[in-house]
C-alpha positions as CSV (number, residue, x, y, z in Angstrom):
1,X,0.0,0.0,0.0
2,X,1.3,3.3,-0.7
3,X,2.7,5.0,2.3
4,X,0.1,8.2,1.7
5,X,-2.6,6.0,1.4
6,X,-1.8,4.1,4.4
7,X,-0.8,6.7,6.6
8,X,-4.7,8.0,5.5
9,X,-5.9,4.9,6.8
10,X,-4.1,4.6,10.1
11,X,-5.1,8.0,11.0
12,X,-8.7,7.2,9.6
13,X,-8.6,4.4,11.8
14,X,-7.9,6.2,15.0
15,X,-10.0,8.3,14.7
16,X,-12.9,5.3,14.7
17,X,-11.1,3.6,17.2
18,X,-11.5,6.7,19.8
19,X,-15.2,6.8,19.4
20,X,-15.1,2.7,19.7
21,X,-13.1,3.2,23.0
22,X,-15.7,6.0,24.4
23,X,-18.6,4.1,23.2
24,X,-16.6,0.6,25.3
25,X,-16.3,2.9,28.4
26,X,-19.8,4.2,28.3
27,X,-21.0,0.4,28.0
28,X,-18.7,-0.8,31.0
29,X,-20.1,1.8,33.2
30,X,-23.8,0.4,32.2
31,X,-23.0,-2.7,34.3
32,X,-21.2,-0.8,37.4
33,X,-17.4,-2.1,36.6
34,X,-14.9,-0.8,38.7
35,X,-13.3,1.9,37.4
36,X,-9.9,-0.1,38.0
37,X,-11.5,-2.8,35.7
38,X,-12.9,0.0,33.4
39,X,-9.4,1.3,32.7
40,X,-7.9,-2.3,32.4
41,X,-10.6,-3.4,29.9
42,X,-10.1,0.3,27.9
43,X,-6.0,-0.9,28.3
44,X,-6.5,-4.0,26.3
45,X,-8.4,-2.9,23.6
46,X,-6.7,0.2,23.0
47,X,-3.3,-1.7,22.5
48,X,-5.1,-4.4,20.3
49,X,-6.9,-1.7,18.1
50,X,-4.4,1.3,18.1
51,X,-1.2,-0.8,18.0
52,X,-1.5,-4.2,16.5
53,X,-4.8,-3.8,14.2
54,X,-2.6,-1.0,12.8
55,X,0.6,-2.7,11.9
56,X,1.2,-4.4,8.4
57,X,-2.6,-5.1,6.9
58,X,-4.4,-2.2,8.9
59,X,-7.5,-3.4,10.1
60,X,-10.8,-1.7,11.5
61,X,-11.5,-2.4,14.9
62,X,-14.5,-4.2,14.2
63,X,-12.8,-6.1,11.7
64,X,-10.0,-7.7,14.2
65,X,-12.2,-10.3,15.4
66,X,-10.7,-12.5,13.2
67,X,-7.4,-12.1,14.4
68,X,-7.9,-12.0,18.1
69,X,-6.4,-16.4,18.1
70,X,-3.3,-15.0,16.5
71,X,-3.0,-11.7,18.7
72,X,-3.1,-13.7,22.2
73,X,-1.0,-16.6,21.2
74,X,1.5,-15.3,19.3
75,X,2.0,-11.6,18.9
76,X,1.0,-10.2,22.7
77,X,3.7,-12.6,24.2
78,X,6.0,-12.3,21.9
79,X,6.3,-8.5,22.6
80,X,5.8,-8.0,26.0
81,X,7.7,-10.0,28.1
82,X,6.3,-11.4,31.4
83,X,2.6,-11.8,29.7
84,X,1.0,-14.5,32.3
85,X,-1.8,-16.5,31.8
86,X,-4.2,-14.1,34.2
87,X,-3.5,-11.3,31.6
88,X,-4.1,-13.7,28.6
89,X,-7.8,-14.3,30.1
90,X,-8.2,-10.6,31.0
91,X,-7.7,-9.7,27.6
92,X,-10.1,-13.0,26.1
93,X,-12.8,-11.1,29.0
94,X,-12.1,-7.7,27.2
95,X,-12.8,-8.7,23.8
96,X,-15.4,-10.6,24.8
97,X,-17.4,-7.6,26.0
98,X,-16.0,-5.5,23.2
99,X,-17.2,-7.8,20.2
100,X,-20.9,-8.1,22.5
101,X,-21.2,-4.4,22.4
102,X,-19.9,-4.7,18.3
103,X,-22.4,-6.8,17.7
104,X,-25.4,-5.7,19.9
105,X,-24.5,-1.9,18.3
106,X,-25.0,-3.8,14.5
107,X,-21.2,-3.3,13.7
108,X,-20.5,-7.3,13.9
109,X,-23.0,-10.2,13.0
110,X,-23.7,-13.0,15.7
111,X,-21.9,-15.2,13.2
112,X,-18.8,-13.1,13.8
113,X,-19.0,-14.0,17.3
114,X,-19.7,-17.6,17.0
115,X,-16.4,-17.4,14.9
116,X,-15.0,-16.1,17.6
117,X,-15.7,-18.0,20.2
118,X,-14.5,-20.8,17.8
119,X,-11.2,-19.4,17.9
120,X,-11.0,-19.2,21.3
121,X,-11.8,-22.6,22.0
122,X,-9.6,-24.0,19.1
123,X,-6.8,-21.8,19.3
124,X,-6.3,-20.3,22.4
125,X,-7.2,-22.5,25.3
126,X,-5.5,-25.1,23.8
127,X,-2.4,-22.8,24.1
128,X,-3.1,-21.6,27.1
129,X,-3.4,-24.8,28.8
130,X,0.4,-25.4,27.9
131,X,0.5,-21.7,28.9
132,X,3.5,-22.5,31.1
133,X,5.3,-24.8,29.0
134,X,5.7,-22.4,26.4
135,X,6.3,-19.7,28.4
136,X,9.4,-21.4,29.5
137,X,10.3,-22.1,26.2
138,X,10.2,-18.3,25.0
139,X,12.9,-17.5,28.5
């Protein structure tokens, strides 16, 4: 992709991506999260959405559901050292309410979700229950 084109799309991208984080927020604070669970939810996203969707293929936010197997299991832990398994299920619990809210708001179908609760029962708890094993590997 042309660099102008893609820079165009990034920063198009943002841009959707802040309204898609105030929109998150003001759904967390429907269901009376904490607001330390609020800003750890809004944490995970934001990284997934403003950092990875954003690298190489530039995704929408709405669009990453598909590559939420490959995020957790190969790209979070392989850039962030010390990733445990607690934070691997905090972020499967953040997109979990994220895609809901993507897909109660009409921006996902229900079939997105199913897929995606496919890929985290075929990809990632598999993984994650050799979670340790492979942890050691990466040290």
């Amino acid at each position: 992709m042309e660099f102008r084109k893609r820079k165009e799309k990034v920063r198009l991208n943002r841009v959707v991506n802040f309204y898609a984080l105030q929109t998150f927020e003001t759904y967390l604070r429907e269901y009376n999260i904490s607001d330390k669970e609020i800003e750890n939810h809004l944490s995970n996203i934001d990284l997934f959405i403003n950092d990875y969707l954003l690298r190489g293929e530039v995704l929408a936010c709405h669009n990453g559901i598909h590559t939420v197997g490959e995020y957790l299991t190969e790209w979070l832990v392989e850039n962030f050292s010390g990733v445990s398994e607690e934070d691997i299920e905090s972020y499967m619990d953040s997109f979990i309410k994220f895609y809901t809210l993507s897909v109660n708001k009409g921006y996902l179908e229900k079939d997105d979700m199913i897929e995606f609760y496919q890929i985290i029962d075929d990809e990632v708890k598999p993984w994650l229950a050799k979670f340790p094993e492979q942890n050691q590997q990466r040290t």
